[in-house]
Phi, psi and omega in degrees: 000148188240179193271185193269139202246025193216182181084013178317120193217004197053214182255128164239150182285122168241033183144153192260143166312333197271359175107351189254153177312143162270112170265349174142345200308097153231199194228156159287100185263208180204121175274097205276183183278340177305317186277127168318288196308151156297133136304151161234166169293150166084008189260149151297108177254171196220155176286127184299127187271340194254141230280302178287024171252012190276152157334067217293017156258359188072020217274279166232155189299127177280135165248149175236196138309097181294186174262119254228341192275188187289116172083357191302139182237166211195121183273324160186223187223150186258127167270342183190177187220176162219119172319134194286315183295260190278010177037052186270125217234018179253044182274145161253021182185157144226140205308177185258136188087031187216137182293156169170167189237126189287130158266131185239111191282101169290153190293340196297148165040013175233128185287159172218148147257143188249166129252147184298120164268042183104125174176288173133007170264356177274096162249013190167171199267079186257012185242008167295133201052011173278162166264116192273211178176143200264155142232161185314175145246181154277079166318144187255118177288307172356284187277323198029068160263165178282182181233005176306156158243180151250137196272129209247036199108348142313344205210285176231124159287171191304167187190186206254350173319092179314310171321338175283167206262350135294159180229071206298125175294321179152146160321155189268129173303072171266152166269132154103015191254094185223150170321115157142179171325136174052047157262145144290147208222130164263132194224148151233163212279124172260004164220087164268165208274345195269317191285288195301353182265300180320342202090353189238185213292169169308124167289012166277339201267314167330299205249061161098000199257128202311144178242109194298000000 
């Protein structure tokens, strides 16, 4: 059976490297009003650079959309948002020019699943331990899922490049999930923002993985 070529969610957090449950565990960023674009659930994010999106109470590191390609560093993942204002806690995105607060999954140790967009190269499991790069989709204001995948060769297939921002692990154990185009994928981030701000190395490059 092959896989479904719809159903697109960006990345969610399942499980810690070590093997322990992902219980829910994020930090509060703040999405100002200054930034244009919509957030999403599953969208990656990255800490905000610009002077007018910062937090004028100093609370939390203000975020944008990270960059999701070849050198992109990735602060985590947003799992829910709260209106900032009216702590209305059902948004299911957030729009672009409206203040609101992000729960953000940081990226350090935590496995996600992604599904794949595609491409016509997944023919084998020759994409385990490579390093990938997402691409954009169609987000659902319905739903307010992202709409990224991983790129499975639409765009760049996984490669031995370290600089992509992800690290495939293997398919994710699901029914109806099988080796090929558009399966989810378990990954974990290989530039996360904190470990590279921190100074010390990716966690993909800890566990070996060749720098084209």
């Amino acid at each position: 059976m092959s896989n479904s070529t719809t159903g697109f969610f960006g990345l969610k957090p399942v499980r810690y490297v070590d093997g322990r449950d992902y219980t829910g565990a994020t930090i509060t960023c703040y999405v100002s009003a200054s930034y244009a674009a919509a957030l999403y659930i599953g969208d990656a994010v990255m800490i905000s650079n610009e002077t007018d999106d910062a937090d004028a109470l100093g609370r939390y590191l203000s975020i944008e959309a990270a960059t999701i390609t070849d050198g992109g560093q990735i602060l985590g993942v947003v799992t829910s948002f709260v209106d900032s204002r009216l702590e209305n806690t059902n948004l299911v995105k957030s729009s672009g020019g409206v203040e609101a607060l992000a729960k953000v999954c940081l990226a350090q140790d935590v496995v996600f699943q992604i599904k794949g967009a595609g491409g016509g190269t997944v023919t084998a499991a020759t994409f385990l331990g490579m390093n990938a790069r997402m691409v954009a989709g169609t987000d659902s204001a319905i739903t307010g899922l992202s709409g990224d995948g991983l790129d499975e060769g639409s765009g760049a297939a996984p490669s031995a490049d370290a600089s992509n921002p992800l690290v495939i692990l293997g398919i994710s154990d699901l029914p109806n999930n099988t080796l090929g185009d558009y399966a989810i994928w378990d990954v974990i981030i290989n530039t996360p923002q904190l470990f590279n701000l921190g100074g010390a190395t990716a966690v993909g490059r800890h566990l070996g993985v060749a720098t084209a």
